[in-house]
C-alpha positions as CSV (number, residue, x, y, z in Angstrom):
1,X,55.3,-63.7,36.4
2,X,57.5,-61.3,34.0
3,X,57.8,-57.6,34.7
4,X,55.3,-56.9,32.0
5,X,52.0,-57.0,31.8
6,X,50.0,-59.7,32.8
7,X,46.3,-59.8,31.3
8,X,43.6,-61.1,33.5
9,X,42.3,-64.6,32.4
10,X,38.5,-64.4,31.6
11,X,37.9,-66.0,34.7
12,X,39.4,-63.0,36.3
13,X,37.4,-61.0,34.8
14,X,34.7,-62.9,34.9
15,X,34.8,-62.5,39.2
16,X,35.4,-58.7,38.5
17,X,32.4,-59.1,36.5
18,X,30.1,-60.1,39.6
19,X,31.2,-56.9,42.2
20,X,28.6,-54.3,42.7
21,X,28.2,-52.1,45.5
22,X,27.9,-55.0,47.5
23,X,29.7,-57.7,46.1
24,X,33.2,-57.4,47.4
25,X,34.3,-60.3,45.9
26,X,36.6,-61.7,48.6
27,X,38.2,-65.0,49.4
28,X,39.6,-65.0,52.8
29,X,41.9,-67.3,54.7
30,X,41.4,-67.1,59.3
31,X,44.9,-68.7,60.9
32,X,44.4,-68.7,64.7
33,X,48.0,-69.3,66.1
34,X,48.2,-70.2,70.1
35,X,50.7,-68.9,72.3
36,X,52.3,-65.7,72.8
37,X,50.9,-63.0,70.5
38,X,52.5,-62.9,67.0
39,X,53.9,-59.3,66.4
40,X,53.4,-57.3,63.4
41,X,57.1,-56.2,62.8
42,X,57.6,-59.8,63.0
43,X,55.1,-60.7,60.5
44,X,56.2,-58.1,58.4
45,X,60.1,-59.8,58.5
46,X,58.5,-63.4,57.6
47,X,56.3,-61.9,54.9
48,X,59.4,-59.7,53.2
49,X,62.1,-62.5,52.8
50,X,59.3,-64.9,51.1
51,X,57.4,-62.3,49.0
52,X,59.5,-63.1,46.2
53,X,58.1,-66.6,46.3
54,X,54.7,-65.1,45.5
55,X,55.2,-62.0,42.8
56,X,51.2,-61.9,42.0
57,X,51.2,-60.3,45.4
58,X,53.3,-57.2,44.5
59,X,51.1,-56.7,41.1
60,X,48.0,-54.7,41.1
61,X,45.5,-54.1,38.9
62,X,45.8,-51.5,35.7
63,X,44.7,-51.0,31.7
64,X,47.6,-50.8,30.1
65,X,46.9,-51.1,26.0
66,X,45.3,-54.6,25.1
67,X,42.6,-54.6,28.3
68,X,42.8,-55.2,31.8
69,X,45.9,-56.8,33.4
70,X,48.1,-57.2,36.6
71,X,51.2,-54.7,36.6
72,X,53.7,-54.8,38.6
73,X,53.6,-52.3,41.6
74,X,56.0,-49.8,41.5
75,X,55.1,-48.3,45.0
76,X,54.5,-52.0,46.5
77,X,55.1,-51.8,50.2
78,X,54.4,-54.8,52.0
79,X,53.7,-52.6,55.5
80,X,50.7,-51.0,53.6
81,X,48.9,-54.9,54.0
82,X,49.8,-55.9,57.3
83,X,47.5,-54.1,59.3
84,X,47.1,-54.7,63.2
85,X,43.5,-54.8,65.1
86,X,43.3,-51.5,68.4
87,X,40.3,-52.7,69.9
88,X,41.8,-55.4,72.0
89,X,41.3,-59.3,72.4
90,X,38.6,-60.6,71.4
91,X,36.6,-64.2,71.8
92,X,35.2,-66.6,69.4
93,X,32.2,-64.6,68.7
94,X,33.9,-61.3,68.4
95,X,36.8,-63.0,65.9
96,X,33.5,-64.0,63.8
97,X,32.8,-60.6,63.6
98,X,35.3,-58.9,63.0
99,X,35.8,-61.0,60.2
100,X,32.4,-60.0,58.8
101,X,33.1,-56.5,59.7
102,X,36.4,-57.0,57.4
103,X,34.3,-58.5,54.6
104,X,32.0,-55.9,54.1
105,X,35.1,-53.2,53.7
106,X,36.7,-53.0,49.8
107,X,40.4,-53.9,49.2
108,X,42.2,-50.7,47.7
109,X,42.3,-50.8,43.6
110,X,45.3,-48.9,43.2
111,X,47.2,-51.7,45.3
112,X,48.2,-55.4,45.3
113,X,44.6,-56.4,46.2
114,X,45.6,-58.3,49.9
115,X,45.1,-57.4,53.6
116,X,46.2,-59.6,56.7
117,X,45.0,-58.0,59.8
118,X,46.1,-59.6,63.2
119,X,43.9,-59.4,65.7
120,X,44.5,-60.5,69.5
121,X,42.4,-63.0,71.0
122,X,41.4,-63.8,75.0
123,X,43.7,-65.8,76.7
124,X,46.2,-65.0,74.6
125,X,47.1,-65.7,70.9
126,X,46.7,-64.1,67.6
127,X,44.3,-64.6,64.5
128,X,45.9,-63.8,61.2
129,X,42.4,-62.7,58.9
130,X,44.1,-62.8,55.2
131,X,41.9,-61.2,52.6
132,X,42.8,-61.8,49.4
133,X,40.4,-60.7,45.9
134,X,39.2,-63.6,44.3
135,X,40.3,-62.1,41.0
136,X,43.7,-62.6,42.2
137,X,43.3,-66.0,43.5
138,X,40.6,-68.5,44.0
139,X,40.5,-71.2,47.1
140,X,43.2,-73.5,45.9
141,X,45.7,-70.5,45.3
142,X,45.3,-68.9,48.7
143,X,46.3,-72.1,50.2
144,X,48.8,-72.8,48.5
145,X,50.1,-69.3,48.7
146,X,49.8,-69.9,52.7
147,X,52.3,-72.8,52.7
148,X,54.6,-70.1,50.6
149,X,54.5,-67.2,53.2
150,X,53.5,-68.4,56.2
151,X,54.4,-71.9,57.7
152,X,57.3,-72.4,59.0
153,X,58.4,-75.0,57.2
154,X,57.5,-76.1,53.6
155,X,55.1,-79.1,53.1
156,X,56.4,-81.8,51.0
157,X,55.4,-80.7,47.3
158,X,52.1,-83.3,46.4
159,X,52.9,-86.1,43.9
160,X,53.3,-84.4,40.3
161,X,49.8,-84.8,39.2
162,X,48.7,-86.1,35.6
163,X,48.2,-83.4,33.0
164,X,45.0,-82.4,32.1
165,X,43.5,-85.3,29.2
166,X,43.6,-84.3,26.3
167,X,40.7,-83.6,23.7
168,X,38.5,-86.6,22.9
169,X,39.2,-88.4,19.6
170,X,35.8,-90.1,19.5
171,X,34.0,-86.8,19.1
172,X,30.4,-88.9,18.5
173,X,31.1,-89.8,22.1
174,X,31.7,-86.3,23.4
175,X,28.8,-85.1,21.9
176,X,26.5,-88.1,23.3
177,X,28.3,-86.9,26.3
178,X,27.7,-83.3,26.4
179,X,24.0,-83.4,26.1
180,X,23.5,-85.4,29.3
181,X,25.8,-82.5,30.6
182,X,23.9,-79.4,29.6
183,X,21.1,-81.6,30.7
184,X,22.4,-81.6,34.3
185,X,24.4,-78.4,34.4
186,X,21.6,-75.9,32.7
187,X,18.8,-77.9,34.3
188,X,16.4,-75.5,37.0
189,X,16.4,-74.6,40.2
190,X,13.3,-76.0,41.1
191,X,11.3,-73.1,42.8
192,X,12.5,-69.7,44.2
193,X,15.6,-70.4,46.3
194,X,15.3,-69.2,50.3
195,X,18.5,-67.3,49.8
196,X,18.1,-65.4,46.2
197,X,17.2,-62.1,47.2
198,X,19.0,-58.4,46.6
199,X,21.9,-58.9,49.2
200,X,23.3,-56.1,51.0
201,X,26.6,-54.8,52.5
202,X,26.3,-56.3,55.7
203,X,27.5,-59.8,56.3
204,X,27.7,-62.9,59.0
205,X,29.9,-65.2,59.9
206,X,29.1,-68.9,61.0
207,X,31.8,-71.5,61.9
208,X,31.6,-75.5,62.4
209,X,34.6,-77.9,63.3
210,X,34.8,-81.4,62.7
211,X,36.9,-84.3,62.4
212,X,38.5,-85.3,59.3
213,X,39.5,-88.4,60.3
214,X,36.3,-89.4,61.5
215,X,33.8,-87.8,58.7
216,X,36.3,-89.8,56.0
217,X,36.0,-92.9,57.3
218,X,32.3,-92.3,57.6
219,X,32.1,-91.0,54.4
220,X,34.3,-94.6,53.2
221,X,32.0,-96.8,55.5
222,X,28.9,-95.5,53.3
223,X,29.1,-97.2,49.8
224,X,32.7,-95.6,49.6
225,X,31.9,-92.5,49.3
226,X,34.3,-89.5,49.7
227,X,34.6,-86.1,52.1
228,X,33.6,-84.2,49.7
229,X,30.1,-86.0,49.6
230,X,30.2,-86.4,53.4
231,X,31.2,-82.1,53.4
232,X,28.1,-81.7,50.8
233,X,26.0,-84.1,53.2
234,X,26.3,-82.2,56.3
235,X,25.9,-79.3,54.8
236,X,22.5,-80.3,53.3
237,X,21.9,-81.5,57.0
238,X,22.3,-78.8,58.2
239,X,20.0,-76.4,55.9
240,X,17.3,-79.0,56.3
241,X,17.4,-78.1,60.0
242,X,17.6,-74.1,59.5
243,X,15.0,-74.4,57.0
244,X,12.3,-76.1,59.2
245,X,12.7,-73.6,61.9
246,X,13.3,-70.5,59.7
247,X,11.8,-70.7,56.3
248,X,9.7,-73.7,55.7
249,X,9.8,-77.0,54.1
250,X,11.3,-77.5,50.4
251,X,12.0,-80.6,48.6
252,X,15.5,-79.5,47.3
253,X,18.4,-76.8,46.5
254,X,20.8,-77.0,43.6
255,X,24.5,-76.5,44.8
256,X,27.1,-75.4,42.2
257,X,30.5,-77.3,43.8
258,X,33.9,-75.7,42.6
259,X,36.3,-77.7,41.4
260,X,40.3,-77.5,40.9
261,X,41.4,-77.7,38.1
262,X,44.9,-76.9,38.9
263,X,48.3,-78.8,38.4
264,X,51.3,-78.2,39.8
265,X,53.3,-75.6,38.5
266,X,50.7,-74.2,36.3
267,X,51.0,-70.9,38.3
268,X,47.5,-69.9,37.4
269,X,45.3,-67.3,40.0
270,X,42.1,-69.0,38.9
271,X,42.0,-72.3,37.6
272,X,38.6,-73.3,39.0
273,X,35.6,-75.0,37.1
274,X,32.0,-76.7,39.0
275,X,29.3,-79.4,38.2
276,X,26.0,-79.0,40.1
277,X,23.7,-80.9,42.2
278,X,20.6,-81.1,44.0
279,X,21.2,-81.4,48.1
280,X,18.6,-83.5,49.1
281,X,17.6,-81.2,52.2
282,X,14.2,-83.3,52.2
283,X,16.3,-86.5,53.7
284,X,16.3,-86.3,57.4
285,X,18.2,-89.9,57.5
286,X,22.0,-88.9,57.1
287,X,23.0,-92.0,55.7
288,X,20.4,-92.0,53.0
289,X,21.3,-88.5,52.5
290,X,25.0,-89.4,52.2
291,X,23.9,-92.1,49.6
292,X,22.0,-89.1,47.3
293,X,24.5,-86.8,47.4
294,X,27.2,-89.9,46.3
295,X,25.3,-91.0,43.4
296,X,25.5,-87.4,42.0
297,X,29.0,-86.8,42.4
298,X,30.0,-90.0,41.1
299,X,28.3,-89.4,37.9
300,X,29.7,-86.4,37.6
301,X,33.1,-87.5,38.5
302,X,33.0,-90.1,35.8
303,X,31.8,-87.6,33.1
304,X,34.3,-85.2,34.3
305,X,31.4,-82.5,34.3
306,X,33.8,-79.9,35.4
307,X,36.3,-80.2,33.0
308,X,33.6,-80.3,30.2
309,X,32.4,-76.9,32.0
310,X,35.5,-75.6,31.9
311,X,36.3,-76.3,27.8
312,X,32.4,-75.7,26.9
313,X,33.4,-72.1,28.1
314,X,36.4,-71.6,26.3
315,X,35.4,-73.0,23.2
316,X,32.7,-70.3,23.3
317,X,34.8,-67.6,24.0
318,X,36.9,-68.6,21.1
319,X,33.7,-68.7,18.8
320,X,31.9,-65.5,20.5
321,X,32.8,-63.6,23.8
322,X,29.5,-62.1,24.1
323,X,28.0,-65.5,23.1
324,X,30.4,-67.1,26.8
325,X,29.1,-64.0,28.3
326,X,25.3,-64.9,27.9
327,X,26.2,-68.8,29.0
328,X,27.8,-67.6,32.2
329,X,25.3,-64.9,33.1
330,X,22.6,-68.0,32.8
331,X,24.6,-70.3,35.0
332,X,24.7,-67.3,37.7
333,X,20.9,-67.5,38.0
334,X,19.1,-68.2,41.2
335,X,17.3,-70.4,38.9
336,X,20.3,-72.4,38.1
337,X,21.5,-73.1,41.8
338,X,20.9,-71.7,45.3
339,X,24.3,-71.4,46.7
340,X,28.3,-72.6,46.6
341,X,29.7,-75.5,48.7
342,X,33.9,-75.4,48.1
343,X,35.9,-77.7,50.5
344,X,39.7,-77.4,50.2
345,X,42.7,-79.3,51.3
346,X,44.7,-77.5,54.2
347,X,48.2,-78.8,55.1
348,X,48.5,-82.7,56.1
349,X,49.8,-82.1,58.9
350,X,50.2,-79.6,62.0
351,X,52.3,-76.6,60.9
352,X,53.6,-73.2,62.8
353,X,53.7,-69.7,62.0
354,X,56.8,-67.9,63.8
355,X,57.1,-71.0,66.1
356,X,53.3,-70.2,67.0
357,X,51.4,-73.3,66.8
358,X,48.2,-73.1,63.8
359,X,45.4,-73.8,66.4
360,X,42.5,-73.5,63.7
361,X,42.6,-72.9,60.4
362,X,38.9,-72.0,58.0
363,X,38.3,-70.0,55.1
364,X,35.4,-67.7,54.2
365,X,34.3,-66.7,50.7
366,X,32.0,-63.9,49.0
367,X,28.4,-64.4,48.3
368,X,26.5,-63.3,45.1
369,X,24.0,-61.1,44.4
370,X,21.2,-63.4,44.5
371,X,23.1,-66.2,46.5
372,X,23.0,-64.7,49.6
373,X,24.9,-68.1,51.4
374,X,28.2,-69.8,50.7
375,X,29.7,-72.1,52.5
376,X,33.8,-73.1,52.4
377,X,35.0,-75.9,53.6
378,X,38.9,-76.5,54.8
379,X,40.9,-78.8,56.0
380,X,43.9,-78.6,59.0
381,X,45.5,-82.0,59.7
382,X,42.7,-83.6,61.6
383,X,40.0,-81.0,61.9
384,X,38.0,-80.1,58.7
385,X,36.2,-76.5,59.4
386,X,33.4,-75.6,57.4
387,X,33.0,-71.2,57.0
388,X,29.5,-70.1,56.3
389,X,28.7,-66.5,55.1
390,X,25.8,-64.6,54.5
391,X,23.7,-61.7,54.7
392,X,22.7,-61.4,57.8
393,X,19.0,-59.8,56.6
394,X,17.9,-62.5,54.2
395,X,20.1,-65.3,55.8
396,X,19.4,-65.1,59.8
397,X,20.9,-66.5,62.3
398,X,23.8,-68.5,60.2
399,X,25.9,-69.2,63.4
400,X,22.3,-71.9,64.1
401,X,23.4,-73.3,60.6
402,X,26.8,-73.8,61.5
403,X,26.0,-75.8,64.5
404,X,23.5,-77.6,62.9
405,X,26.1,-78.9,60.5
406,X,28.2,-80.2,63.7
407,X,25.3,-81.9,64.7
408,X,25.1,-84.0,61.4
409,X,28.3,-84.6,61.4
410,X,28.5,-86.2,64.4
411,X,25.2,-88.0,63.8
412,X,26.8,-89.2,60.4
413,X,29.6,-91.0,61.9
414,X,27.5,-92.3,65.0
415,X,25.2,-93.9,62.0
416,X,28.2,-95.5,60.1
417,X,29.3,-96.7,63.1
C-alpha cells in the first residue's frame, strides 16, 4: 500500500453498505494462548516490530476527492488498539461473553478500524479477542494477517496457486452456463426463514470443537466428499435439532457459503465471492445428509458459481453501478438465503504467540439485518472450531446449537466408520 490514497473496492463498500445502528459489521479472530499470562507491553513490542508487515492496519478510513478510501494515519498509535480486560479471569462461558459484549460495541471511525483486547482466563492464560472491520478485511485476510503479527514463527508460504482463468472464449457456452447459475443463485428461500427478523444490538456467542482429522476422513469416506461439505453437514445437523425443540419443523434453509477468491500476493482486503445452497435440515440421517449437501457443492464447484458471482457483479458495475446495486440488495434478501456458513483454513500446524502455546483458536463474524445467525468455521492444526453468532432475542439459546453441532459431528464419523 502507497502513502496515498487507497479507494475502497466496491466490496468495501459494499460491507459499509450493510451497518446500521445495529450492524457492526465485524469479523473477529479469539486466540486462547496457555501458560503464563501474555502481557500487554509485551504484545505491544511483538505487534510494533511487525506492523510494517501489515500497512492496511495503520490506514483509516477518510473522503479524500474521488470517494471513499483508506489514508494513511497520521496519528496511528498502535497502544490506542491493544486494550487489556480489568474485570479479572474469566471461564469458558464468560470468554463467550465477553466476546459478545465486544461485538455489540463500534470500532472508532477516525482510526485504523482494529481492537485486540486480552483478557485473562481461570487457571491461568490469556485470550487475545482481535476485532477487525470487515471492510478492512474479510475471513481469509485476518488469518493471514495473524500468521504476520502474531505467531512466532512464519508458516511456510502455501504452494503459488494458479491465477485466476481467464474469460471464456466459447461465450455460447458461458451463456448456457449462466442461466443454470441465476437459476440456482437468485432462486427463493422457500418460506420465511426462522432467523430473518429486525435484529438488535445485543448478541450471543456459541462455540463447537471438533476434529479435523477425523471429520475429513469422514467427510472422504462418504462419496469423497470434502470438510467443507462435512462443516456445512453438521451445521445443518445441528439446526435440525434446535429447530425441533425451538421453532418447528421446516423442509429446508438456503445457505449463502463464502468463498476465497484470493491468490497469493494479490494483497486485496476483500477478495470474497459465494454460491448458495439448500441445507437439507429435514435429513435426520447424517450420512444421507452429507450426500445432499455434496451433490450441491460439487455442482457448483464444477461451474465455478462463485467466480461467475464474482464477474456477474463486476460486469454490472461496469455497465451500471446503481444497476450492481439493485442485484446485490436482491441477493441480501431473507428470501434469497437464511444465513452464512464460512469455514477457513487456520495454520497447519501448532504455533505460539510470545512462546505461549495457541490452545484454541475460532473466529466469529457479524450477522445481517435480517440474518440474525452466522456461523464461522476455523481451523487449528487438528481441531476445526465452528463460531456461531446471533441475536440472542430472535436466535435463543445458540450455545444448544453449538453443541448440537458436536453431537453430529461425532455421530458423522461414528457412521462412516
Amino acid at each position: 500500500m502507497d502513502d496515498g490514497p487507497n479507494p475502497l473496492a466496491d466490496e468495501d463498500l459494499a460491507i459499509l453498505a450493510l451497518e446500521c445502528d445495529t450492524i457492526a459489521g465485524h469479523t473477529c479472530k479469539v486466540v486462547v494462548l496457555d501458560g503464563p499470562g501474555v502481557t500487554r507491553t509485551a504484545l505491544l513490542d511483538r505487534l510494533a516490530g511487525r506492523l510494517p508487515r501489515a500497512p492496511m492496519l495503520a490506514t483509516r478510513l477518510d473522503t479524500p476527492a474521488g470517494g471513499r478510501a483508506w489514508v494513511p494515519d497520521a496519528a496511528f498509535c498502535v497502544e490506542d488498539h491493544v486494550v487489556e480486560d480489568g474485570d479479572g479471569p474469566v471461564d469458558r462461558r464468560g470468554l463467550l461473553g465477553k466476546v459478545a459484549g465486544l461485538f455489540e460495541q463500534r470500532l472508532d471511525r477516525t482510526r485504523p478500524l482494529w481492537c485486540m483486547n486480552l483478557v485473562a482466563l481461570d487457571g491461568g492464560g490469556t485470550a487475545v479477542v482481535w476485532r477487525i472491520h470487515h471492510a478492512l478485511a474479510d475471513g481469509t485476510t485476518a488469518a493471514r494477517l495473524a500468521s504476520l503479527l502474531l505467531w512466532d514463527e512464519d508458516e511456510p508460504a502455501p504452494a503459488a496457486k494458479a491465477l485466476a482463468e481467464a474469460h471464456r472464449a466459447d461465450d455460447a457456452r458461458r451463456r448456457a452456463h449462466l442461466s443454470g447459475f441465476l437459476r440456482r443463485e437468485f432462486s427463493w428461500q422457500h418460506g420465511r426463514s426462522p432467523f430473518d427478523g429486525t435484529v438488535g444490538t445485543t448478541r450471543e456467542m456459541g462455540l463447537a470443537t471438533t476434529s479435523l482429522a477425523g471429520l475429513r476422513a469422514a467427510a472422504h469416506a462418504i462419496d469423497g466428499a470434502t470438510v467443507n461439505d462435512a462443516v456445512l453437514s453438521v451445521v445443518a445437523g445441528a439446526l435440525r435439532r434446535w429447530l425441533e425443540h425451538r421453532h418447528g419443523p421446516v423442509v429446508n434453509l438456503r445457505a449463502r457459503v463464502p468463498v476465497s477468491l484470493h491468490h497469493d500476493g494479490d494483497g486485496a482486503a476483500n477478495r470474497d465471492s459465494f454460491f448458495s445452497l439448500v441445507l437439507p435440515v429435514d435429513e435426520a440421517d447424517p450420512v444421507a445428509r452429507l450426500r445432499t449437501v455434496h451433490r450441491q457443492t460439487t455442482l457448483r464447484k464444477s461451474a465455478d458459481d462463485a467466480a461467475e458471482m464474482d464477474a456477474l457483479y463486476r460486469e454490472l458495475a461496469a455497465v451500471s453501478p446503481r444497476l450492481r446495486e439493485f442485484a446485490s440488495k436482491l441477493q441480501e434478501s431473507p428470501r434469497r438465503f437464511a444465513l452464512s456458513v464460512s469455514n477457513v483454513p487456520g495454520p497447519r500446524a501448532a504455533v505460539t504467540v510470545l512462546s505461549a502455546p495457541v490452545a484454541e483458536l475460532f473466529s466469529f463474524a457479524e450477522i445481517g439485518q435480517h440474518h440474525a445467525l452466522r456461523v464461522a468455521a476455523l481451523s487449528h492444526a487438528d481441531r476445526l472450531s465452528l463460531g456461531f453468532c446471533a441475536d440472542p432475542v430472535l436466535v435463543p439459546e445458540v450455545q444448544a446449537m453449538a453443541e448440537a453441532a458436536e453431537a453430529e459431528a461425532a455421530d458423522l464419523m461414528a457412521a462412516a466408520g
